[in-house]
C-alpha positions as CSV (number, residue, x, y, z in Angstrom):
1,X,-92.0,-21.4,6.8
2,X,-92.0,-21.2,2.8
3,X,-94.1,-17.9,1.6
4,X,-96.2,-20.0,-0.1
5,X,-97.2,-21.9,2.7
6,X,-98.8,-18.9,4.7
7,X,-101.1,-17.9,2.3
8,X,-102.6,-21.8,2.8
9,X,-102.7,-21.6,6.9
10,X,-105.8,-22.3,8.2
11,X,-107.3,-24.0,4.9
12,X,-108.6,-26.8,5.7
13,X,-107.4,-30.5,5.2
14,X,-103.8,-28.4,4.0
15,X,-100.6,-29.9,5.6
16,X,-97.5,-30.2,4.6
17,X,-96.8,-34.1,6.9
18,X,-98.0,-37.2,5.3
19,X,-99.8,-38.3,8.4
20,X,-101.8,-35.6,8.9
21,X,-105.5,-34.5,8.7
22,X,-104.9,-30.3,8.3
23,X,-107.9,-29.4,10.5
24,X,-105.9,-28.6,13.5
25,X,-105.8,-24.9,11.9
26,X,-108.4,-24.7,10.6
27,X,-110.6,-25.3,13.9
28,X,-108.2,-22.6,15.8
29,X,-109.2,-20.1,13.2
30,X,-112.9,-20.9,13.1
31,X,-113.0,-21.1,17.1
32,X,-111.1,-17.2,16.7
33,X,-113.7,-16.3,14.2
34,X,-116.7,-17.4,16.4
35,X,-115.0,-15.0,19.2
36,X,-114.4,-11.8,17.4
37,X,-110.6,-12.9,17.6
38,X,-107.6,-13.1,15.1
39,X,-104.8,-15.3,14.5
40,X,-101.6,-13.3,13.1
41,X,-98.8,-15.3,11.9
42,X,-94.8,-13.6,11.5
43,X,-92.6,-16.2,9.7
44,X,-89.1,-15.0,9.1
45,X,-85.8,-17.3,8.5
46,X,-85.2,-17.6,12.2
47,X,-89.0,-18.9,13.3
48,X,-92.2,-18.4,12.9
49,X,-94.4,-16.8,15.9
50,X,-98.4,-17.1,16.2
51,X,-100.5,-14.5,18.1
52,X,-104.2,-14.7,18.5
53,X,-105.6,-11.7,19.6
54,X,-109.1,-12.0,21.8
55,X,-111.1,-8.4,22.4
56,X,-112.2,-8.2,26.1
């Protein structure tokens, strides 16, 4: 995933498909928010992982 696309995860109606709405993200990280949870994202040449972290 470009560098400069990172920065924009999780802003809403952003999306980088023509046939998209971009609120997909956005609701994951407000849902994460709402639980005390996070969302970290690793993107290197060979993938990009997603954890979301939830305190028990």
């Amino acid at each position: 995933m470009p560098p400069e696309n990172l920065n924009k995860l999780g802003t809403p109606f952003f999306m980088t498909k023509d046939y998209r709405t971009g609120l997909g993200l956005a609701t994951c990280y407000k849902i994460a928010e709402n639980h005390n949870a996070k969302i970290l994202i690793n993107s290197s040449d060979s993938g990009t992982n997603m954890s979301i972290l939830i305190p028990i």
